[in-house]
VEXDREN-2710 file (C-alpha; in Angstrom, 1 decimal):
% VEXDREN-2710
k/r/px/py/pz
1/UNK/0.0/0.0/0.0
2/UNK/1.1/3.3/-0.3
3/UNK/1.7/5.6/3.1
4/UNK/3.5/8.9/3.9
5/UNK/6.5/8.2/6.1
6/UNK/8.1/10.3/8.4
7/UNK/11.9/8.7/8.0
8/UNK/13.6/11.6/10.4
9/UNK/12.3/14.5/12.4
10/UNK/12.8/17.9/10.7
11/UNK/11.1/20.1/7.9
12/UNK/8.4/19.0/6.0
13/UNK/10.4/17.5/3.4
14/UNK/11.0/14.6/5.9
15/UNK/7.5/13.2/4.6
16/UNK/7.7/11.0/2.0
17/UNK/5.5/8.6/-0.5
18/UNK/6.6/5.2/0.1
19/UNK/5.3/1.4/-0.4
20/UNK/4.8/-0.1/2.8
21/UNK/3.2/-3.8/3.4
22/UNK/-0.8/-3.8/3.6
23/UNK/-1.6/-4.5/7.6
24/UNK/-3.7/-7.6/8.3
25/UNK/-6.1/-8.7/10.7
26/UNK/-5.5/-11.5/12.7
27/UNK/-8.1/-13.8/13.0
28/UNK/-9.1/-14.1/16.8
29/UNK/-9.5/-10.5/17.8
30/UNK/-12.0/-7.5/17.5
31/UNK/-9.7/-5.5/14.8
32/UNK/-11.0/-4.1/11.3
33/UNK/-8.7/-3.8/8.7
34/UNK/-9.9/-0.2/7.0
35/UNK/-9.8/0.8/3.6
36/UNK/-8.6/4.4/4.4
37/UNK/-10.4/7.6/2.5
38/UNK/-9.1/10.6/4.2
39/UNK/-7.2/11.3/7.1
40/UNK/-7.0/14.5/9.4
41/UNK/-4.3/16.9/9.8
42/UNK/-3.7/18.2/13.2
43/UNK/-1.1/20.6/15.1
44/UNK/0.0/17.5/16.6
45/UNK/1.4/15.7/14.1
46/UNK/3.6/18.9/12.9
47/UNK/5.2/19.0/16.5
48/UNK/5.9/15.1/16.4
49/UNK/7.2/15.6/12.8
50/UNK/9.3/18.9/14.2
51/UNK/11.0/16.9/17.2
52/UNK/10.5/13.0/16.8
53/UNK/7.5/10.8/17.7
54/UNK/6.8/10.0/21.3
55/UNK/8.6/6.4/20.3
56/UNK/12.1/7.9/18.7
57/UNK/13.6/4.1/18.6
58/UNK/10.3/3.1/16.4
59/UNK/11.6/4.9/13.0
60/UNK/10.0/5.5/10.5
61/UNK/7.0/6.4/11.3
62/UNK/3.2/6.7/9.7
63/UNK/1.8/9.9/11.3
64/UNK/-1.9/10.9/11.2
65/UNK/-4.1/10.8/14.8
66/UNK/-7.5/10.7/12.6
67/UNK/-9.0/8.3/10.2
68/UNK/-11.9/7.5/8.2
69/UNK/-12.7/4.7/5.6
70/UNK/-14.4/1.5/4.9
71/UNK/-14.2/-1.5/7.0
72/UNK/-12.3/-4.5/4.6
73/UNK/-12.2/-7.2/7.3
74/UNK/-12.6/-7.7/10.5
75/UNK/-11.2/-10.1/13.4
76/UNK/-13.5/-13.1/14.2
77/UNK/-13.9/-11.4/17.9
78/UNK/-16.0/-8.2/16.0
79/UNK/-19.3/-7.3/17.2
80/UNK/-20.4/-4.0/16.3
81/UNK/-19.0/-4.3/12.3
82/UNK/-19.8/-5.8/9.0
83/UNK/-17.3/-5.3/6.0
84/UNK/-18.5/-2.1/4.0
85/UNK/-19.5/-0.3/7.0
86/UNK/-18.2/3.6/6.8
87/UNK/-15.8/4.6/10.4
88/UNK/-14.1/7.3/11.5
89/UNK/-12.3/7.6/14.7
90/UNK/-8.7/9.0/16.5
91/UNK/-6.2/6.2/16.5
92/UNK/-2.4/5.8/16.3
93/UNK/-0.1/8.5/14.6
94/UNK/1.9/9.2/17.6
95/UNK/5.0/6.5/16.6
96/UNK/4.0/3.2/18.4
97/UNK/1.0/2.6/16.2
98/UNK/0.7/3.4/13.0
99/UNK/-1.1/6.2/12.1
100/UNK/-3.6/7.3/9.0
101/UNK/-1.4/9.0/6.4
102/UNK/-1.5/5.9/4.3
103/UNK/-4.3/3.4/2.0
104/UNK/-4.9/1.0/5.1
105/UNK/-5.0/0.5/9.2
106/UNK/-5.8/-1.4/12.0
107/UNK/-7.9/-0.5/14.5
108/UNK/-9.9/-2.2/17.7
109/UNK/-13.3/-2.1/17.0
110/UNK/-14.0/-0.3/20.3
111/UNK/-12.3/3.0/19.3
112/UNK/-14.3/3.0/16.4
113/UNK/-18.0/5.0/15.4
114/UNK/-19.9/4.7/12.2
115/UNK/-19.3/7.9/10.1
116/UNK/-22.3/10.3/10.2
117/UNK/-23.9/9.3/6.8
118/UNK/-24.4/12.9/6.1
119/UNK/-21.1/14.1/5.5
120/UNK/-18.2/13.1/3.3
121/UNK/-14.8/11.4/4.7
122/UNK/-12.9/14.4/4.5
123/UNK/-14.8/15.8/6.9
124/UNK/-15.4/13.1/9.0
125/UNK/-11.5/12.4/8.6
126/UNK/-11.2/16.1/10.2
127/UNK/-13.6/15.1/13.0
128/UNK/-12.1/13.3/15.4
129/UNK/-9.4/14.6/17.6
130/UNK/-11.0/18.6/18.0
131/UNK/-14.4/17.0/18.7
132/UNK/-13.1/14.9/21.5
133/UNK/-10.8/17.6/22.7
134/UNK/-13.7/19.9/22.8
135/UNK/-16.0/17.3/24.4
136/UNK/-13.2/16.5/27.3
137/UNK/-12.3/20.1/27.8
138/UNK/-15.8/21.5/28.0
139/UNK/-18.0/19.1/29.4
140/UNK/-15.6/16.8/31.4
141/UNK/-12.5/18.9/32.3
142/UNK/-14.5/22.3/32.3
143/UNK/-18.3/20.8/33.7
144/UNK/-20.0/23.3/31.2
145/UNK/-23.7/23.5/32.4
146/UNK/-26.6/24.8/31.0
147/UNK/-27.0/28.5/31.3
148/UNK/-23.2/29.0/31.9
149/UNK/-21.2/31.4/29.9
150/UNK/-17.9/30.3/28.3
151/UNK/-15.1/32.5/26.4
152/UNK/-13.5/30.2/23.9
153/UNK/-10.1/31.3/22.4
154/UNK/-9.3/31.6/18.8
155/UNK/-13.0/30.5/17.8
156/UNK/-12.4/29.6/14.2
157/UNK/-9.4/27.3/14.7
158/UNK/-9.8/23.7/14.3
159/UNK/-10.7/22.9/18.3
160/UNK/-12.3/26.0/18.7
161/UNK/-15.2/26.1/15.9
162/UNK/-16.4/22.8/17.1
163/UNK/-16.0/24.0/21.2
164/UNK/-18.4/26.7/20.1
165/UNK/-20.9/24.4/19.0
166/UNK/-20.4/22.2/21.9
167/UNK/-20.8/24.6/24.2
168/UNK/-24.8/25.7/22.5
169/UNK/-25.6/22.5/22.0
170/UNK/-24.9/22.3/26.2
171/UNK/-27.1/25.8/26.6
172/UNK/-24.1/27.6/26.8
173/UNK/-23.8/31.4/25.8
174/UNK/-20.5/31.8/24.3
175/UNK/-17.9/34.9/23.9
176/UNK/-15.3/34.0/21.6
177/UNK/-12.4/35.7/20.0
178/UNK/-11.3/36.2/16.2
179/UNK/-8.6/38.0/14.2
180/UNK/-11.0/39.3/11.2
181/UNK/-14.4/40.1/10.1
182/UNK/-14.3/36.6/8.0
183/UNK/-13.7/34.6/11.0
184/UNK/-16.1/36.6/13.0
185/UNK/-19.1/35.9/10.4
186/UNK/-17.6/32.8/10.8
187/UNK/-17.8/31.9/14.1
188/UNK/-21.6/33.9/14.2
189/UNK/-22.7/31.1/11.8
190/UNK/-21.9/28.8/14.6
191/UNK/-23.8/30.6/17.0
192/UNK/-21.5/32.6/19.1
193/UNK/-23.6/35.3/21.0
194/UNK/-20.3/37.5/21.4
195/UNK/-17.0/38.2/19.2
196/UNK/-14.1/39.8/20.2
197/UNK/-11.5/41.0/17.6
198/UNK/-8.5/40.5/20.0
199/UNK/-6.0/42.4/18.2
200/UNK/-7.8/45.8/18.7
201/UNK/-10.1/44.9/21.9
202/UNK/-8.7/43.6/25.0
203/UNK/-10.5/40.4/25.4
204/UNK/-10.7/40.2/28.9
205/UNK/-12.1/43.6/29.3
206/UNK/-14.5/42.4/26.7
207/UNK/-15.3/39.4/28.6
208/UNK/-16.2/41.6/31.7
209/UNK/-18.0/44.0/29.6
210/UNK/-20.1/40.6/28.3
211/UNK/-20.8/39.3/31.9
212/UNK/-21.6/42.6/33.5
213/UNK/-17.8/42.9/35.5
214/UNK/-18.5/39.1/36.8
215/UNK/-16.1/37.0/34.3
216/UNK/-16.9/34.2/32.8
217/UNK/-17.7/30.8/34.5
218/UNK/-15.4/28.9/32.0
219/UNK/-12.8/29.7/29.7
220/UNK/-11.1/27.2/27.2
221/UNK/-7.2/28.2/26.0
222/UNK/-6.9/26.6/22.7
223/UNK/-3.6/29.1/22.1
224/UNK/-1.1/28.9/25.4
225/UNK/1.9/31.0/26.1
226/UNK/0.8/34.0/27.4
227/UNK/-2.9/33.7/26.8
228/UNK/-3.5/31.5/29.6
229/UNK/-2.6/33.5/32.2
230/UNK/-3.9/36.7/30.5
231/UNK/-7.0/35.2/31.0
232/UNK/-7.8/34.7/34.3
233/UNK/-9.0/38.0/35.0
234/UNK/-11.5/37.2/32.6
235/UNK/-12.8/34.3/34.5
236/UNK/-15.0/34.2/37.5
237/UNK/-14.4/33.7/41.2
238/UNK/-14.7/30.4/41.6
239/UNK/-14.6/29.8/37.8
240/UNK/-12.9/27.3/35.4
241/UNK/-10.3/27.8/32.9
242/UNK/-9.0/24.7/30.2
243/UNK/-6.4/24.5/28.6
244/UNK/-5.2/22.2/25.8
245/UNK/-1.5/23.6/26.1
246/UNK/1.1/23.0/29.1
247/UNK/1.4/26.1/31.0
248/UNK/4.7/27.7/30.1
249/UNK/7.6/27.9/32.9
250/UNK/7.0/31.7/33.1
251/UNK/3.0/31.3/33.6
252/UNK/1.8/34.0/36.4
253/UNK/-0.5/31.9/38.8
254/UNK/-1.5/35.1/40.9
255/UNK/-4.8/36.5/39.4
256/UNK/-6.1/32.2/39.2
257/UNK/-5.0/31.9/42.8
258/UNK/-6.6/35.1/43.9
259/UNK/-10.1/34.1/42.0
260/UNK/-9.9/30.7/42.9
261/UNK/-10.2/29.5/39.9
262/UNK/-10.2/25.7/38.9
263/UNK/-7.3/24.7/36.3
264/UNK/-8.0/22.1/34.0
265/UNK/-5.7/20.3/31.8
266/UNK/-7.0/18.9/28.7
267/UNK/-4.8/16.2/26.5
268/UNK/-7.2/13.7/24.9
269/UNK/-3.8/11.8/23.5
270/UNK/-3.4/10.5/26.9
271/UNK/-5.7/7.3/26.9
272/UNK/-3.2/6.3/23.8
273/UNK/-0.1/7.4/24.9
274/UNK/-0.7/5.2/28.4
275/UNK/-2.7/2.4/26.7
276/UNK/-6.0/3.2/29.0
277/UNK/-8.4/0.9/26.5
278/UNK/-11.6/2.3/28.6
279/UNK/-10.7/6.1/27.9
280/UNK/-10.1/4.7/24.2
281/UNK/-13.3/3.2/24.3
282/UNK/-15.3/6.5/25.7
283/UNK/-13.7/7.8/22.5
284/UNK/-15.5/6.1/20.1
285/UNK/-19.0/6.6/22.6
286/UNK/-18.2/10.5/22.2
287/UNK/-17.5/10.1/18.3
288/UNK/-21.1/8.3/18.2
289/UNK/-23.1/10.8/19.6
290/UNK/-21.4/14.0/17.9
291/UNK/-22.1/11.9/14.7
292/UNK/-25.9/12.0/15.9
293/UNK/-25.8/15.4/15.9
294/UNK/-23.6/15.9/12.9
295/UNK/-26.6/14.1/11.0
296/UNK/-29.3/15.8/12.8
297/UNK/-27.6/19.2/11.4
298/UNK/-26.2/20.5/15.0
299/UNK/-22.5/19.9/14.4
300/UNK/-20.4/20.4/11.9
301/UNK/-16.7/20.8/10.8
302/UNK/-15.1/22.9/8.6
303/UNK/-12.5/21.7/6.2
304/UNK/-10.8/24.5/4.6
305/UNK/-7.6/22.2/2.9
306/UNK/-7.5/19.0/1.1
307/UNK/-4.2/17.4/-0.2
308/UNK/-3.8/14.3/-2.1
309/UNK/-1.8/11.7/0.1
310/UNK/1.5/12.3/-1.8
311/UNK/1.2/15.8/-0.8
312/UNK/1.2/15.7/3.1
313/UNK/4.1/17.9/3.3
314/UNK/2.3/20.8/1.5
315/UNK/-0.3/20.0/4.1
316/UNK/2.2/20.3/6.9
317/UNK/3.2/23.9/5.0
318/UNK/-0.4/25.1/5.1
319/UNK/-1.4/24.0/8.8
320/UNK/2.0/25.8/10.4
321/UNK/1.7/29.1/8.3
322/UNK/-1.4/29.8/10.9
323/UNK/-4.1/31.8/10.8
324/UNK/-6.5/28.4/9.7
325/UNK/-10.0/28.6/9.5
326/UNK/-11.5/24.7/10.2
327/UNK/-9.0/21.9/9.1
328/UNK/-6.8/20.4/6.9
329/UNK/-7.4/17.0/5.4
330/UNK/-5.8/14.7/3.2
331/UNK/-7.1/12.4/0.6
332/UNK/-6.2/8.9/-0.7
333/UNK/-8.3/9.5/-3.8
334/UNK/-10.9/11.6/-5.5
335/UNK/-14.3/11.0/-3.1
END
């Protein structure tokens, strides 16, 4: 089969169209063997192709978190599965299993939900990882209730487009923030009730001047660095704050401490990275109801880029120039 490999860390360039052997499933187990149609492009796998995989002696490497495709065979132990059924799910990509960037995988049936019939692979491939990030950060991490209000950081990025509509579909009001009028239309279309153009507006003055000088009751740092600690003033006494970054050596901790606020760190590659099969398996539950709502018209993701297989290192190019509205996707054919 063909696959991208990553044969060293370094530049794009690093990624390269090779033949590989075509996985197999072995008999007794609850594996599919899937016909791969697209596959998602995520910030994560331009850091592990910048410094090495988390599994440096396991070179080279297939990168690629997200997946979606056909099911060719499955492992006598398969339940939930027939051939010809359409998946989609986050799996392997991070260096000890292999990841999506190529024709074919193997994957446990348990980390796996049927695509939403109503959109294409590409952007189911894009689904995965930034709906379960969102899901975890927001409803698990965060404990987003009804009525809250949440400011959600760089709203039209690939986390933070779906975090808006996972915060409405909650009964959230949400106060998001956007470099342009194109991202703020945008992010409007997704139902964000407030939009703050940070690069003229301070956001955490906006944010008080949303919430009446209270703050908000949960913020969600899809950006880092500075931001996070920037934005605790924003956030209630006794409020929440997310991030999906790890707080930088030079982080302030004074204003959180002072508002008490809760810190929550988000990392949905963790049930991978330490093989925890259950937090795999709540994986696929969350990637079966978001594709419930993606059919019933509630959810949706944007793709903005698609790039044929052979050209994952343009993809790479595209995703670390910034400034991305929705995600990058690559294909391993015309769909």
């Amino acid at each position: 089969m063909k696959a991208v490999l990553m044969t060293a860390a370094g530049s794009p360039e690093v990624l390269q169209l090779q033949d590989v052997p075509k996985p197999t499933v072995p008999l007794e187990n609850t594996q599919l063997l899937v016909r791969l149609v697209a596959a998602g492009v995520n910030p994560i796998d331009t850091k592990l192709r910048q410094r090495g995989t988390f599994y440096p002696e396991q070179m080279p490497a297939i990168l690629g978190c997200d997946g979606a495709g056909i099911v060719e065979a499955v492992g006598a132990g398969v339940e939930r599965f027939r051939v010809g059924d359409e998946v989609y799910f986050c799996y392997g990509g991070l260096g000890a299993h292999q990841g999506n960037y190529a024709e074919y995988t193997v994957v446990d049936e348990r980390f796996v939900a049927c695509k939403p019939a109503s959109v294409s692979f590409a952007e189911a491939a894009a689904a995965p990882l930034v709906l379960i990030t969102a899901w975890e950060a927001l409803y698990e991490r965060g404990r987003l209730a009804p009525g809250e209000r949440v400011l959600i950081h760089a709203g039209a990025g690939g986390v933070g487009h779906v975090a808006i509509q996972l915060a409405k579909l909650k009964g959230a009001s949400v106060c998001t923030t956007v470099s342009s009028q194109e991202k703020a239309n945008f992010v409007k279309e997704l139902g964000a009730d407030e939009v703050i153009f940070y690069q003229e507006t301070d956001f955490v003055q906006g944010a008080l001047n949303w919430t009446g000088g209270e703050g908000v009751d949960l913020a969600f740092d899809t950006v880092g660095g500075e931001t996070l600690h920037k934005t605790f003033p924003a956030v209630r006494v006794y409020g929440d704050i997310v991030t999906i970054l790890e707080p930088t050596a030079d982080t302030v901790w004074k204003a959180a401490r002072l508002r008490n606020l809760r810190i929550g760190l988000e990392l949905m590659l963790t049930p991978m990275l330490q093989g925890l099969e259950e937090s795999l398996k709540h994986h696929g539950e969350i990637l079966e109801q978001c594709a419930i709502w993606m059919d019933e018209g509630k959810l949706k993701v944007e793709v903005s880029h698609r790039f044929p297989l052979a050209e994952a290192a343009q993809a790479h190019q595209v995703l670390e120039s910034g400034g991305m509205v929705g995600k990058v996707v690559l294909l391993m054919s015309d769909e």
